[in-house]
C-alpha positions in Angstrom: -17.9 -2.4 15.3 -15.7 -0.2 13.1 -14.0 -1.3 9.8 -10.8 0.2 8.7 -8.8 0.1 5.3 -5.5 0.7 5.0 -2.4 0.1 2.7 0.3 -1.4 3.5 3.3 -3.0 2.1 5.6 -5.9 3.6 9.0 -5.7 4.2 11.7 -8.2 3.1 11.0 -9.9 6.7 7.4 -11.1 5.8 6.1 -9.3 8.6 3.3 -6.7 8.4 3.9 -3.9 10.7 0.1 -2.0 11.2 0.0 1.2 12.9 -3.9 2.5 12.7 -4.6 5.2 14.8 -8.5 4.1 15.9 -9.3 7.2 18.4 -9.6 4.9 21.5 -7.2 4.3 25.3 -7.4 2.2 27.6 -9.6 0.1 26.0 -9.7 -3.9 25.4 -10.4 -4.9 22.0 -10.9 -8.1 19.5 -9.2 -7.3 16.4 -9.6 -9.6 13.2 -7.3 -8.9 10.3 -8.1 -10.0 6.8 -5.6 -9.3 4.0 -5.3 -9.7 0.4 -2.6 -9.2 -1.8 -2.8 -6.4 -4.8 -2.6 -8.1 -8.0 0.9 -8.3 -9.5 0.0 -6.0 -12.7 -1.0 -3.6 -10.5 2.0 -3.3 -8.3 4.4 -3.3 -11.8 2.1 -0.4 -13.2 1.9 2.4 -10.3 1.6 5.6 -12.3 -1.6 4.1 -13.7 -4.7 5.8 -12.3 -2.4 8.8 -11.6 -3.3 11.2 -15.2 -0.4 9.0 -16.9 -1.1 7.0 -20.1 0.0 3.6 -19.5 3.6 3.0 -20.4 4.0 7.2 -20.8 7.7 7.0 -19.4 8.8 3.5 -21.2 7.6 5.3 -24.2 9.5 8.7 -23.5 12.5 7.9 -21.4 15.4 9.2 -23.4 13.7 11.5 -25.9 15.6 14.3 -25.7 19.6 12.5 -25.5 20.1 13.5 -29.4 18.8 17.2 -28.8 19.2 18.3 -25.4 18.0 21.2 -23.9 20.5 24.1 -22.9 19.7 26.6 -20.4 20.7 30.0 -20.5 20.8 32.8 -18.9 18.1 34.5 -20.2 15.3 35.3 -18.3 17.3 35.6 -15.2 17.4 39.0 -13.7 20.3 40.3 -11.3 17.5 42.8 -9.4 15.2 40.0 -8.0 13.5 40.3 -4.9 15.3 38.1 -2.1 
């Protein structure tokens, strides 16, 4: 017996689609699915876990509208390689 975890997120159908690639053809076997939904606060807070402080882009979206940043053309050099 073999025990796989996967991900997965359900469509606006309510209908899990599971493709899980197990190794094995022409072969019969019993599957048993068990499934429990993430918690809420974790699905509204995905960049947590990911080097992010929470709320980092609440906190910083818009920072820069009163002072935005020009680019110029310096540093750009006509003889670049291709």
């Amino acid at each position: 017996m073999h025990s796989v975890t996967r991900r997965y997120r359900v469509g606006e159908d309510g209908i899990l689609h599971l493709d899980v690639p197990i190794g094995l053809t022409n072969t019969e076997l019993e599957v048993t699915v068990t499934f429990q939904p993430l918690a809420l606060s974790h699905l509204e807070n995905n960049t947590q876990g990911k080097g992010w402080p929470p709320n980092f882009f609440e906190e910083t979206f818009g920072a820069c509208k009163d002072d935005p940043i020009v680019i110029d053309g310096d540093g750009i050099f006509d003889d670049s390689e291709e």
